[in-house]
N, CA, C and O atoms as a GROMACS GRO file, in nm:
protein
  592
    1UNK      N    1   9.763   2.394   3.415
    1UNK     CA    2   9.779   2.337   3.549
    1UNK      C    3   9.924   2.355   3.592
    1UNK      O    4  10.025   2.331   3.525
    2UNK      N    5   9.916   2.397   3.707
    2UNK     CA    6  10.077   2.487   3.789
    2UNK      C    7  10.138   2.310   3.800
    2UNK      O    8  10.049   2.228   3.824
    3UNK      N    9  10.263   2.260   3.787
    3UNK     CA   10  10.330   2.169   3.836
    3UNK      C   11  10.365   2.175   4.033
    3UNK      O   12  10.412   2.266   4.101
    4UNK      N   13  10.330   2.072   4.061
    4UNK     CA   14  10.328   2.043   4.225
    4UNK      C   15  10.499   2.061   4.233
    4UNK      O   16  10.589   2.016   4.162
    5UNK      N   17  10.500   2.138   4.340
    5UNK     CA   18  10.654   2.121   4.403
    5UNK      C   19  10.710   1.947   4.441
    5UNK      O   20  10.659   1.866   4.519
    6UNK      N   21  10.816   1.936   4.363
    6UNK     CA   22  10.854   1.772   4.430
    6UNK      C   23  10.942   1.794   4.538
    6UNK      O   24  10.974   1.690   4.595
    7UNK      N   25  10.997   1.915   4.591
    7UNK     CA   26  11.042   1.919   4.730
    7UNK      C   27  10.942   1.911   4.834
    7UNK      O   28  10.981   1.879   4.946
    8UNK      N   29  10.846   1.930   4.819
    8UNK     CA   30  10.740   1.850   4.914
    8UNK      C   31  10.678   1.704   4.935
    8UNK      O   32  10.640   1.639   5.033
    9UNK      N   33  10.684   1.686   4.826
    9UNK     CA   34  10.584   1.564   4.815
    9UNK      C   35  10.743   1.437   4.812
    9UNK      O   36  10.732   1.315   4.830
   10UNK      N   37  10.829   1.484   4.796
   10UNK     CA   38  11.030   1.416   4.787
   10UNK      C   39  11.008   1.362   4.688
   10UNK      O   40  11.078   1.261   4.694
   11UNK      N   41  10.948   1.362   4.586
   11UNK     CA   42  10.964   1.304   4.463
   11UNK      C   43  11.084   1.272   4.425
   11UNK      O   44  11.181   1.299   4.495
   12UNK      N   45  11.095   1.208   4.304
   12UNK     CA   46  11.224   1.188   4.228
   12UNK      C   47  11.301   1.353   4.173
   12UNK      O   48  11.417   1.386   4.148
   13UNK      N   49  11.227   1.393   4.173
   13UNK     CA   50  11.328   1.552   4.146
   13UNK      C   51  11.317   1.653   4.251
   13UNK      O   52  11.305   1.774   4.232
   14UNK      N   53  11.322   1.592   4.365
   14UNK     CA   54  11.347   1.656   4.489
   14UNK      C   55  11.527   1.653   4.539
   14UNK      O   56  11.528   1.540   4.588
   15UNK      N   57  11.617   1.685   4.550
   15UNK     CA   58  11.729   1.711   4.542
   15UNK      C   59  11.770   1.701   4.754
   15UNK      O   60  11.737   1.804   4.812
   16UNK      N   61  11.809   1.634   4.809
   16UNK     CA   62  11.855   1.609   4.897
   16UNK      C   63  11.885   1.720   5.005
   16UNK      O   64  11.825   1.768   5.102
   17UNK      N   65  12.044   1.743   4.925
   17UNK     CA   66  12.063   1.924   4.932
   17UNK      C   67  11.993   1.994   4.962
   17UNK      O   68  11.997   2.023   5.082
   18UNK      N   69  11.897   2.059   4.880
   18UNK     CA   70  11.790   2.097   4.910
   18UNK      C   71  11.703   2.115   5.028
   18UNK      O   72  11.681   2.207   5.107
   19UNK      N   73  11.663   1.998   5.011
   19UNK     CA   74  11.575   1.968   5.074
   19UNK      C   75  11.622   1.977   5.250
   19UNK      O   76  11.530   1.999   5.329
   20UNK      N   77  11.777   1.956   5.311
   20UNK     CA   78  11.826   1.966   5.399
   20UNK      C   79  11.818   2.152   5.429
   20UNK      O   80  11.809   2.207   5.539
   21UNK      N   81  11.825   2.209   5.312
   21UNK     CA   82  11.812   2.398   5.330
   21UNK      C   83  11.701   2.491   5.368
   21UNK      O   84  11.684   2.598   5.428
   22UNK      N   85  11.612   2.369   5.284
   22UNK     CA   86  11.452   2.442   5.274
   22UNK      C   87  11.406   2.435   5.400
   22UNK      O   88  11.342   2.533   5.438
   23UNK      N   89  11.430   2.289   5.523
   23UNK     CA   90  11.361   2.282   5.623
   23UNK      C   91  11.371   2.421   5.735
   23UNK      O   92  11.269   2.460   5.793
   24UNK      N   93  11.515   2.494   5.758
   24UNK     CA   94  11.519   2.596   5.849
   24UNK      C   95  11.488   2.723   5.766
   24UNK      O   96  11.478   2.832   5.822
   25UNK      N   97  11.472   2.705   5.614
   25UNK     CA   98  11.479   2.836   5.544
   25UNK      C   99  11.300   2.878   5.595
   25UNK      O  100  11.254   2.982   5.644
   26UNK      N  101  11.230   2.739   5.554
   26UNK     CA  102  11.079   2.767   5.572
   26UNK      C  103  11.065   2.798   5.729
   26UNK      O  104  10.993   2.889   5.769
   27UNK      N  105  11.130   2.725   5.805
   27UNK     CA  106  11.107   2.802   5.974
   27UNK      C  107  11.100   2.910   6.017
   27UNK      O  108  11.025   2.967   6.096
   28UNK      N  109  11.232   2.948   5.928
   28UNK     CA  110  11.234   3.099   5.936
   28UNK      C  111  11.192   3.209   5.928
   28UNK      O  112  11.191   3.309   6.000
   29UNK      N  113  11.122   3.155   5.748
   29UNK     CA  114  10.991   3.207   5.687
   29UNK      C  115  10.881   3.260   5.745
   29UNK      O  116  10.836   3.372   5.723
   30UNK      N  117  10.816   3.143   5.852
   30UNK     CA  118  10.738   3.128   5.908
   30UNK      C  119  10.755   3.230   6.064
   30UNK      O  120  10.666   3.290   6.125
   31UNK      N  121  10.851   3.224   6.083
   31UNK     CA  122  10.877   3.324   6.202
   31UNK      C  123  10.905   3.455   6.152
   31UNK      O  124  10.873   3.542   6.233
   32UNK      N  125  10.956   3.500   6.039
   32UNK     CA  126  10.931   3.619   5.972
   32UNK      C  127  10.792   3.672   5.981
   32UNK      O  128  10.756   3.754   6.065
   33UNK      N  129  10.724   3.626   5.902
   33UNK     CA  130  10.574   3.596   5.883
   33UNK      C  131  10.534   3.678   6.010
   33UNK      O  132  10.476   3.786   6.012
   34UNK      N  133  10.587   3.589   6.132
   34UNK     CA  134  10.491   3.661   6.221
   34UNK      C  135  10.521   3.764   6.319
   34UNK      O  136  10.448   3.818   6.402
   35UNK      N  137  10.687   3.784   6.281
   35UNK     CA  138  10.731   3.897   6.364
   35UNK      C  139  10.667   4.048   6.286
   35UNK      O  140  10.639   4.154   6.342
   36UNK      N  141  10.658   4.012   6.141
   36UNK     CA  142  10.630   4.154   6.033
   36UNK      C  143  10.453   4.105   6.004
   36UNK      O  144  10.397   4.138   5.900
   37UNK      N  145  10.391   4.034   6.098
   37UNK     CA  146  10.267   4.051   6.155
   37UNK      C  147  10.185   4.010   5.979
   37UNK      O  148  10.089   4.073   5.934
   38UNK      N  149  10.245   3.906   5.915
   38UNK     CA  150  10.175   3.854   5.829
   38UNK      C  151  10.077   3.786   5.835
   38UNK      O  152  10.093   3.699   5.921
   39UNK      N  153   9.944   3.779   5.768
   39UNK     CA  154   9.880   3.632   5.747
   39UNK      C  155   9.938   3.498   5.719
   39UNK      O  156  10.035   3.477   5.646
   40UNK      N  157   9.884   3.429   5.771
   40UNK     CA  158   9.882   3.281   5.712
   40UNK      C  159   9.923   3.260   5.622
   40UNK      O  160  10.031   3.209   5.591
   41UNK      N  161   9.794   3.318   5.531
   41UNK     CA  162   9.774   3.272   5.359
   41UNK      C  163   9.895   3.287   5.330
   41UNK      O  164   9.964   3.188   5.306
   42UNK      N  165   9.968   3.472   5.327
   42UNK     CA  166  10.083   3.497   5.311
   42UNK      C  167  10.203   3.422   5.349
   42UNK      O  168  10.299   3.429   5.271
   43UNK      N  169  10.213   3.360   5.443
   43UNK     CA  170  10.294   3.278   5.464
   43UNK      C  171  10.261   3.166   5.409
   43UNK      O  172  10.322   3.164   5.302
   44UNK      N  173  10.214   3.092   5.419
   44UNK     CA  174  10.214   3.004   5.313
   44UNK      C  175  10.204   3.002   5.146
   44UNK      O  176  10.238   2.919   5.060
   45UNK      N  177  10.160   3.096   5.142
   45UNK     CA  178  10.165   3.116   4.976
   45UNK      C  179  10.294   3.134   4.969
   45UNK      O  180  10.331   3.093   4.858
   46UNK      N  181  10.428   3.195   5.062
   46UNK     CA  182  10.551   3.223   5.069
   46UNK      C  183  10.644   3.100   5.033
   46UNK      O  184  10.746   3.094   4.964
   47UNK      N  185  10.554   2.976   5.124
   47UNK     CA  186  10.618   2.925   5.144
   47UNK      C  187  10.633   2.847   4.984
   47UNK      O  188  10.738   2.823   4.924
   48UNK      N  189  10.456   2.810   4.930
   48UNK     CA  190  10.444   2.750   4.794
   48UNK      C  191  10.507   2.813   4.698
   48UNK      O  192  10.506   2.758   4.588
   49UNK      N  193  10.596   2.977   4.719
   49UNK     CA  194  10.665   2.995   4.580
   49UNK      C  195  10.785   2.959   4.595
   49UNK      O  196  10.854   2.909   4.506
   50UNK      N  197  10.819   2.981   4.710
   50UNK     CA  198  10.967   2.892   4.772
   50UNK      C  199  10.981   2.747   4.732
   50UNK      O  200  11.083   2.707   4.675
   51UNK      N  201  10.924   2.703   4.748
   51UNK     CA  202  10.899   2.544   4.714
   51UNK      C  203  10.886   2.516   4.540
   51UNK      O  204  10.957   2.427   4.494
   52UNK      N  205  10.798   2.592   4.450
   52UNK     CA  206  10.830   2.619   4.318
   52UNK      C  207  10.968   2.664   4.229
   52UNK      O  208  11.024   2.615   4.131
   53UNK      N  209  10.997   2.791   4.320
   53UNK     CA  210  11.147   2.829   4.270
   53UNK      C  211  11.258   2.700   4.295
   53UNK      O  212  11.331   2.654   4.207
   54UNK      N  213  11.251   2.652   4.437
   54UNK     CA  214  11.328   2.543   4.430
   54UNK      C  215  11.326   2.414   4.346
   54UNK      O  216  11.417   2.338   4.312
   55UNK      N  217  11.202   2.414   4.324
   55UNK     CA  218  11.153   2.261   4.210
   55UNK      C  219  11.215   2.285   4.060
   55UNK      O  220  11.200   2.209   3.964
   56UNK      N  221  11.306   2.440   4.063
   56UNK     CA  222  11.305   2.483   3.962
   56UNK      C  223  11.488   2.410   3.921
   56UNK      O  224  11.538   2.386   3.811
   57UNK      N  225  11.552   2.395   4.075
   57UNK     CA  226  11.669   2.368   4.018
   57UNK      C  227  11.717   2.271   3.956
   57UNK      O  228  11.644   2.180   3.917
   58UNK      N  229  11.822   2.272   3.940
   58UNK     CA  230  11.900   2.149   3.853
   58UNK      C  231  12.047   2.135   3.882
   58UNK      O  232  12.130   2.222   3.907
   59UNK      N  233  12.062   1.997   3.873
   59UNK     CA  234  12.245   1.988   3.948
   59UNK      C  235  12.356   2.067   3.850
   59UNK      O  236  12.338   2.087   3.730
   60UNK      N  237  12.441   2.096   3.905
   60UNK     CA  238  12.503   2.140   3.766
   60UNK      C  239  12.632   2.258   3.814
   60UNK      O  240  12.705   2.318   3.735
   61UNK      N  241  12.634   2.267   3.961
   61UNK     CA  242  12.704   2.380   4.065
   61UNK      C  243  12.872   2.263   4.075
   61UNK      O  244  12.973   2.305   4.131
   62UNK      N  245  12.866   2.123   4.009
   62UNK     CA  246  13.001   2.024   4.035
   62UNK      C  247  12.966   1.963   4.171
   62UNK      O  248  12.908   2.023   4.261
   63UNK      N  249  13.011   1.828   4.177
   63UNK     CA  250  12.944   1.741   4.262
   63UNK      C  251  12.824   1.744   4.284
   63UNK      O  252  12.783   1.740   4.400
   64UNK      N  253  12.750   1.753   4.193
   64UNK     CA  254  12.587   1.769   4.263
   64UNK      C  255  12.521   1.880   4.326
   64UNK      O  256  12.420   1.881   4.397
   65UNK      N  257  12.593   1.970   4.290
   65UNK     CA  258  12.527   2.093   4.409
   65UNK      C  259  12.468   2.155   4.302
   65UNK      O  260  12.518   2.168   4.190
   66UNK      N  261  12.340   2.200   4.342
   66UNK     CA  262  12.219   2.232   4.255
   66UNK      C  263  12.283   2.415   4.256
   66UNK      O  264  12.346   2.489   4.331
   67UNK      N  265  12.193   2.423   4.073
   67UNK     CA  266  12.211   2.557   4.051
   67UNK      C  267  12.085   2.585   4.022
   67UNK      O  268  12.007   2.511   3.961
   68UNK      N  269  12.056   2.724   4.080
   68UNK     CA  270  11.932   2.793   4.092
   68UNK      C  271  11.958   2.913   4.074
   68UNK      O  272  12.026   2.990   4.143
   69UNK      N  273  11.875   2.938   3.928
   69UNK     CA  274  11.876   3.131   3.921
   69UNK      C  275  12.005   3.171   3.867
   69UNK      O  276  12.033   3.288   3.895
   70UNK      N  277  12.113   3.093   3.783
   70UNK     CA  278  12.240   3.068   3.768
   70UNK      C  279  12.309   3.117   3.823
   70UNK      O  280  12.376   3.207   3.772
   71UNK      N  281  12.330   3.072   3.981
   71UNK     CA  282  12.422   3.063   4.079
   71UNK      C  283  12.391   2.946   4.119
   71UNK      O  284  12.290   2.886   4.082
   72UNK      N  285  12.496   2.893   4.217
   72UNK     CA  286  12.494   2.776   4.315
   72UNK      C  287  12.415   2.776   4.456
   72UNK      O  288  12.470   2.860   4.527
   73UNK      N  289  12.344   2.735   4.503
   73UNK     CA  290  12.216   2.733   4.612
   73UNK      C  291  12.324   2.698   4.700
   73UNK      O  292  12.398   2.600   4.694
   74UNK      N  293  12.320   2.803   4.793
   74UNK     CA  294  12.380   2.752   4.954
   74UNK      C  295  12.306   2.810   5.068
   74UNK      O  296  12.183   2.806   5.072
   75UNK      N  297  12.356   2.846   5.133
   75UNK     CA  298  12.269   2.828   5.253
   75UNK      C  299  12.208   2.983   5.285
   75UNK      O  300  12.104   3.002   5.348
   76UNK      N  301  12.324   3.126   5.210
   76UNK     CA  302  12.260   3.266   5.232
   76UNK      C  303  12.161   3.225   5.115
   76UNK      O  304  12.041   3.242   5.136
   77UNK      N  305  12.204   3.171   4.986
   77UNK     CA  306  12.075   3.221   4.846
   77UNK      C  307  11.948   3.162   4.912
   77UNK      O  308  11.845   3.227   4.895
   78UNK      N  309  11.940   3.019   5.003
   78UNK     CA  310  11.770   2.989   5.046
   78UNK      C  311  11.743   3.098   5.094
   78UNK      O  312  11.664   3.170   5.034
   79UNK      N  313  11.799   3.140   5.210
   79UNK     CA  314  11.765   3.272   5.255
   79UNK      C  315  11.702   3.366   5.185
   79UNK      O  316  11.582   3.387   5.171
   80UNK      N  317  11.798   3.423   5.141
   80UNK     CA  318  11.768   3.547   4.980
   80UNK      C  319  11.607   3.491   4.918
   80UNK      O  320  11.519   3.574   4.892
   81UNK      N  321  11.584   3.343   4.900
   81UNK     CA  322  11.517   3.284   4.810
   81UNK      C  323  11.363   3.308   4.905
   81UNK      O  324  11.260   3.357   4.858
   82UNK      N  325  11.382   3.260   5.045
   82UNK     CA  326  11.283   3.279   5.118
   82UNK      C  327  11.191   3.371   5.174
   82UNK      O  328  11.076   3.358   5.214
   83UNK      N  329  11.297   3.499   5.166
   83UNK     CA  330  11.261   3.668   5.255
   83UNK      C  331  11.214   3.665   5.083
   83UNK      O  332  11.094   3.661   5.059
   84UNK      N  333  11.300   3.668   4.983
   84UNK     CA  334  11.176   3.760   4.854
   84UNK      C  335  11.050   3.631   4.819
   84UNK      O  336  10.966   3.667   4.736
   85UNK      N  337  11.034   3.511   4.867
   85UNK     CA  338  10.902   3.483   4.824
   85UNK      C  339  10.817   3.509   4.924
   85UNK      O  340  10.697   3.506   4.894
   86UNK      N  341  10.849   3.536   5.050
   86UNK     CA  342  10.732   3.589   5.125
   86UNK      C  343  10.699   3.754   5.120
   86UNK      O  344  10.604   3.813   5.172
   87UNK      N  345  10.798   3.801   5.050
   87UNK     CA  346  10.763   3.945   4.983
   87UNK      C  347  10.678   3.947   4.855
   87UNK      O  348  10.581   4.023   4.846
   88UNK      N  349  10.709   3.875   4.768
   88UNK     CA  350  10.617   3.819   4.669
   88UNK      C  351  10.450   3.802   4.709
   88UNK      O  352  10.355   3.874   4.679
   89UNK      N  353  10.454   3.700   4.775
   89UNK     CA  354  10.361   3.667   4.848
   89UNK      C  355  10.258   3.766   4.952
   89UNK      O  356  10.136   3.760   4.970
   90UNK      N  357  10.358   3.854   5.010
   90UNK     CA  358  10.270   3.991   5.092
   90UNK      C  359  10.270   4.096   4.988
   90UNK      O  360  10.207   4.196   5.022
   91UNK      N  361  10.316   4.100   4.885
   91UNK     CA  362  10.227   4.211   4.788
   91UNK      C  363  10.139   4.195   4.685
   91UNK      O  364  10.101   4.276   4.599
   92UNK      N  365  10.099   4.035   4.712
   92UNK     CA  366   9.975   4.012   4.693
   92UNK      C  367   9.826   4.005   4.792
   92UNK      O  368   9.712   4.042   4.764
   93UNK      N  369   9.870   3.954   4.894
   93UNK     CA  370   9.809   3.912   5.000
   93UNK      C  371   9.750   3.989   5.086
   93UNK      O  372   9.632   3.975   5.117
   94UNK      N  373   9.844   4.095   5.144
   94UNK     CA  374   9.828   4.228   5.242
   94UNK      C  375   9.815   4.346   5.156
   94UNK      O  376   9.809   4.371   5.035
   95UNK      N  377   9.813   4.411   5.270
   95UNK     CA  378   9.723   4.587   5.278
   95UNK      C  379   9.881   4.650   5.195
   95UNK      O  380   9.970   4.571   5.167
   96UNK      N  381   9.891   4.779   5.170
   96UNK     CA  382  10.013   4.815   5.153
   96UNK      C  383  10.098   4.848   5.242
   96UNK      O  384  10.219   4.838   5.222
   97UNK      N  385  10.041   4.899   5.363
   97UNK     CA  386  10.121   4.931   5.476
   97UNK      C  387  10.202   4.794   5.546
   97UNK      O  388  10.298   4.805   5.623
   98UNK      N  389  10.144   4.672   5.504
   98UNK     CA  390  10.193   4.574   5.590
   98UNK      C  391  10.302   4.499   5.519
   98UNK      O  392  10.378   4.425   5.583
   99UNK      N  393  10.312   4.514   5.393
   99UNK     CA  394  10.387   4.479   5.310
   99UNK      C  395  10.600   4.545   5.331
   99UNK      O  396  10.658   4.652   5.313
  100UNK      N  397  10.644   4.396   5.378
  100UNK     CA  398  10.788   4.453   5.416
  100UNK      C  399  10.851   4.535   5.312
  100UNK      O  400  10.830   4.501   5.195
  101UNK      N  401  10.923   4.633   5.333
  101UNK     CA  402  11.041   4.675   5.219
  101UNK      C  403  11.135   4.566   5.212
  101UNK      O  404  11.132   4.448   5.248
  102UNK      N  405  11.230   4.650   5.148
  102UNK     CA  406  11.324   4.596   5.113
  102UNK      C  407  11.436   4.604   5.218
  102UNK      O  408  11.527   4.523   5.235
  103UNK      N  409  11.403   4.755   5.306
  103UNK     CA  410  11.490   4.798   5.386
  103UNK      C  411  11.472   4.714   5.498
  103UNK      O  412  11.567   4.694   5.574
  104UNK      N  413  11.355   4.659   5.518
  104UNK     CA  414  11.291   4.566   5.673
  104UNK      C  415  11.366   4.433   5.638
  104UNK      O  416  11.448   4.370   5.704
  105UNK      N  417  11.311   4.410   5.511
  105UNK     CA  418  11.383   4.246   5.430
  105UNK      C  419  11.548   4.209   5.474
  105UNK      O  420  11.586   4.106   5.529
  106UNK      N  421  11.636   4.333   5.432
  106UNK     CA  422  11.781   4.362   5.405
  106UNK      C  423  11.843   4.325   5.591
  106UNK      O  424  11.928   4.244   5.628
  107UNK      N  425  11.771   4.408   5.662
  107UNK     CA  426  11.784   4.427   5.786
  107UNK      C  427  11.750   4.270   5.836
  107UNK      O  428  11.841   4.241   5.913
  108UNK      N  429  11.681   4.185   5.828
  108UNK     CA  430  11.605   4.043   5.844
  108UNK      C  431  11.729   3.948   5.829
  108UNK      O  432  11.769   3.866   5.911
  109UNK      N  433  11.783   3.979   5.700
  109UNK     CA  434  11.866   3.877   5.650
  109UNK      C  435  12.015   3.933   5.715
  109UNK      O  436  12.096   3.852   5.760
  110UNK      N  437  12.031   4.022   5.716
  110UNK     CA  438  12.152   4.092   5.831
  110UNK      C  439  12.129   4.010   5.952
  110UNK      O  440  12.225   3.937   5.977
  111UNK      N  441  12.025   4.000   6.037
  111UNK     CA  442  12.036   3.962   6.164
  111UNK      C  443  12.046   3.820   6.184
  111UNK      O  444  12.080   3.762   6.287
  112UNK      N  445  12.016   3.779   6.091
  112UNK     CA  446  12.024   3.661   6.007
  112UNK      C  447  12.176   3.566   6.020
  112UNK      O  448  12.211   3.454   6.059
  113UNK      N  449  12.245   3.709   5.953
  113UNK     CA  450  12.368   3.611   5.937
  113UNK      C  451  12.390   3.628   5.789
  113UNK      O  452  12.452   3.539   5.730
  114UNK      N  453  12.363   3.694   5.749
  114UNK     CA  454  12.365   3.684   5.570
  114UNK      C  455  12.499   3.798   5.575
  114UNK      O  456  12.517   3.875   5.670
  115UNK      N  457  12.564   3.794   5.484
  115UNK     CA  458  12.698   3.792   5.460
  115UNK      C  459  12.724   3.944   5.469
  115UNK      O  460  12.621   3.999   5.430
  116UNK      N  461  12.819   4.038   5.503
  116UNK     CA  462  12.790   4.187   5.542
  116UNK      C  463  12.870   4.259   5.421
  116UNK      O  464  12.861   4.382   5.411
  117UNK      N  465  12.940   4.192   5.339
  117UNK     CA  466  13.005   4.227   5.251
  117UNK      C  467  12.970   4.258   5.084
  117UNK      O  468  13.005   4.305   4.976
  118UNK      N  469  12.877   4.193   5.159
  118UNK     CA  470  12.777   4.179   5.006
  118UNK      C  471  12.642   4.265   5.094
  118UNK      O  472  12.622   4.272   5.216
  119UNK      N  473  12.544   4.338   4.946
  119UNK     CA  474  12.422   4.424   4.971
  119UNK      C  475  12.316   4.326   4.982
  119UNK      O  476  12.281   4.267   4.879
  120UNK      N  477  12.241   4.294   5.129
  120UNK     CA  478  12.139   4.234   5.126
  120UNK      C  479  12.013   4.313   5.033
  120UNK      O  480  11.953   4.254   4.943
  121UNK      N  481  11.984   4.460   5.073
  121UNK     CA  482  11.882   4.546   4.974
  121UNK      C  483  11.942   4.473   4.822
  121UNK      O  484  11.878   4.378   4.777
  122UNK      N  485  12.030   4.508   4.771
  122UNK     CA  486  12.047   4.478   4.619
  122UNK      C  487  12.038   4.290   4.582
  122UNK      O  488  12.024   4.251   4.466
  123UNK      N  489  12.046   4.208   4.682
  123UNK     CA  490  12.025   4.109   4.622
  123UNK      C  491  11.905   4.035   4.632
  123UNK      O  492  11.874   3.941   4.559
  124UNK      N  493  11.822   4.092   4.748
  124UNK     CA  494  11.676   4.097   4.756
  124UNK      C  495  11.596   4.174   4.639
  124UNK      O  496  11.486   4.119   4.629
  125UNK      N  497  11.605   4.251   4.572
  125UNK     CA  498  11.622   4.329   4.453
  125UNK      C  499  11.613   4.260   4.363
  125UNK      O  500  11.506   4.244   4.305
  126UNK      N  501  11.730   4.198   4.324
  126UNK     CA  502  11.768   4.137   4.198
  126UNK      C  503  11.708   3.984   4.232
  126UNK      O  504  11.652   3.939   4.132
  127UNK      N  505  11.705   3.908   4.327
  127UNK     CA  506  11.637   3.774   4.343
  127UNK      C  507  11.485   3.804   4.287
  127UNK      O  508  11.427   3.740   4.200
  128UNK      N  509  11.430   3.932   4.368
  128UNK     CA  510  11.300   3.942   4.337
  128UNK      C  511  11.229   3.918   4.142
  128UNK      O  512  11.128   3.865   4.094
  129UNK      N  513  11.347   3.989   4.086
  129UNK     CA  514  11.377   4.017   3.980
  129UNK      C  515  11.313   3.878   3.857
  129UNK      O  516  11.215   3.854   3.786
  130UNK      N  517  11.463   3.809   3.901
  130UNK     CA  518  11.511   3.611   3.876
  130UNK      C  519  11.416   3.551   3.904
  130UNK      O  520  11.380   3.478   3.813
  131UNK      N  521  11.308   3.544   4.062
  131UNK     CA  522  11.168   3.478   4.048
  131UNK      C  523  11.089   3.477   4.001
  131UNK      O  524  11.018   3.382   3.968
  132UNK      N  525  11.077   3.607   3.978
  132UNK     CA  526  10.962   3.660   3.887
  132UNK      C  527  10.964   3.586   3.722
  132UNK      O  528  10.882   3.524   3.655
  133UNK      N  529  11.100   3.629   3.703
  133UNK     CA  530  11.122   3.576   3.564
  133UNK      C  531  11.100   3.428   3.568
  133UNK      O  532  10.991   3.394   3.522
  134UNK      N  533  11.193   3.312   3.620
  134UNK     CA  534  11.153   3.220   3.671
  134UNK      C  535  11.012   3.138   3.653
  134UNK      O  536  11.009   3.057   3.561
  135UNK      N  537  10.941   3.148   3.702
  135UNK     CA  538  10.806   3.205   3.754
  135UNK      C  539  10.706   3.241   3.681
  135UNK      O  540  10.587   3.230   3.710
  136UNK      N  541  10.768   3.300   3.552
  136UNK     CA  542  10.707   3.360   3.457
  136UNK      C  543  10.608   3.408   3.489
  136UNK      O  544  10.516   3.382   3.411
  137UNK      N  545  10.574   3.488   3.598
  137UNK     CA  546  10.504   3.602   3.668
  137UNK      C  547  10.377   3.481   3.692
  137UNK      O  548  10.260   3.520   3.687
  138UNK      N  549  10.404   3.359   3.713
  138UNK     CA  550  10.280   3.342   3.751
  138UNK      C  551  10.266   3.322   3.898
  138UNK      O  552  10.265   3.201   3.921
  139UNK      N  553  10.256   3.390   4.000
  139UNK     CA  554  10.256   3.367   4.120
  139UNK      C  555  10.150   3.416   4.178
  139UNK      O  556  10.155   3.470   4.289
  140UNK      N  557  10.070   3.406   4.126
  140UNK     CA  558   9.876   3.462   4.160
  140UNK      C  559   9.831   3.278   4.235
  140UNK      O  560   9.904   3.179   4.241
  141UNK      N  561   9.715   3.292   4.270
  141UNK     CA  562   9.681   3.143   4.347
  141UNK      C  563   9.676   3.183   4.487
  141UNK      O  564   9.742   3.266   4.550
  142UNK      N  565   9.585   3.107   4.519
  142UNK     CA  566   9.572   3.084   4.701
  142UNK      C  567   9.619   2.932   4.758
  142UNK      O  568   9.582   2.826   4.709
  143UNK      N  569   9.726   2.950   4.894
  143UNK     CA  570   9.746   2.844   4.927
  143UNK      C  571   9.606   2.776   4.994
  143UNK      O  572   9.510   2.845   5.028
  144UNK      N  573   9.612   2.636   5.005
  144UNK     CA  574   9.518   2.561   5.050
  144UNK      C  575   9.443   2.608   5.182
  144UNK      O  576   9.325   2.580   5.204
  145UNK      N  577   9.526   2.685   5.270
  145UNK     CA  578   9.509   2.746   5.390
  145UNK      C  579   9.441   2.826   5.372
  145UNK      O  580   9.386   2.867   5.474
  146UNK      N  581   9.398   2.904   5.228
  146UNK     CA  582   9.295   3.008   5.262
  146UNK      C  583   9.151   3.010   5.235
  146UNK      O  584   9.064   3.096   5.243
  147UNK      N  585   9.153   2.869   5.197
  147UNK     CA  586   9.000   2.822   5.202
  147UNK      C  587   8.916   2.734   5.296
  147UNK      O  588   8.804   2.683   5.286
  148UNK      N  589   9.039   2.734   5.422
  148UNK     CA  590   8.953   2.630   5.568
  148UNK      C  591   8.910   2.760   5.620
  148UNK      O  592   8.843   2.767   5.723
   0.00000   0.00000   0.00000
């Protein structure tokens, strides 16, 4: 049995921080979703690995600032964290043609605002990488949405 995200439900190991990142990261998500003409499911299944990877962190960045994926979670890594679980998520979900690259992803998080100095392709890449591991490849499942 998969453990429930406590950034949803705000449990006791729901992290504040967090939880202040995830709300525009998932908006975003969600408007991704439908500019690159995703399903639902896909989006939401995006959103449930997003919500897992995050359940994953732990304080430990000094003052409380949560570390995830051993770096410190700020406001580009939700990002980073969000575009590869709804990539995750559409190469399960969708056709192959509908499924973003990396190059569509990179370009997303550019317009975004994600940092120009650093390789959005290579850290979409390597995040993809860290979830997976993370994750321990289990990211198979249907969100609740795909059975109404």
């Amino acid at each position: 049995a998969r453990p429930r995200p406590q950034l949803l439900l705000g449990g006791s190991g729901s992290h504040p921080f967090l939880a202040e990142l995830r709300r525009p990261a998932v908006v975003w998500l969600v408007e991704l979703g439908d500019v690159l003409q995703l399903t639902h499911v896909t989006v939401f299944h995006g959103v449930e690995l997003l919500d897992r990877v995050l359940g994953r962190a732990a304080s430990g960045g000094g003052a409380g600032v949560p570390m995830l994926l051993g770096r410190v979670v700020n406001g580009e890594t939700i990002w980073v964290l969000a575009a590869v679980s709804l990539m995750i998520s559409a190469k399960l979900n969708e056709q192959q043609d509908s499924i973003p690259t990396l190059a569509c992803l990179s370009e997303m998080l550019r317009r975004h605002g994600a940092d120009p100095s650093t390789s959005a392709k290579a850290a979409v890449a390597e995040t993809e990488v860290q979830v997976l591991q993370a994750l321990r490849c289990d990211v198979g499942g249907s969100p609740s949405v795909a059975f109404l």
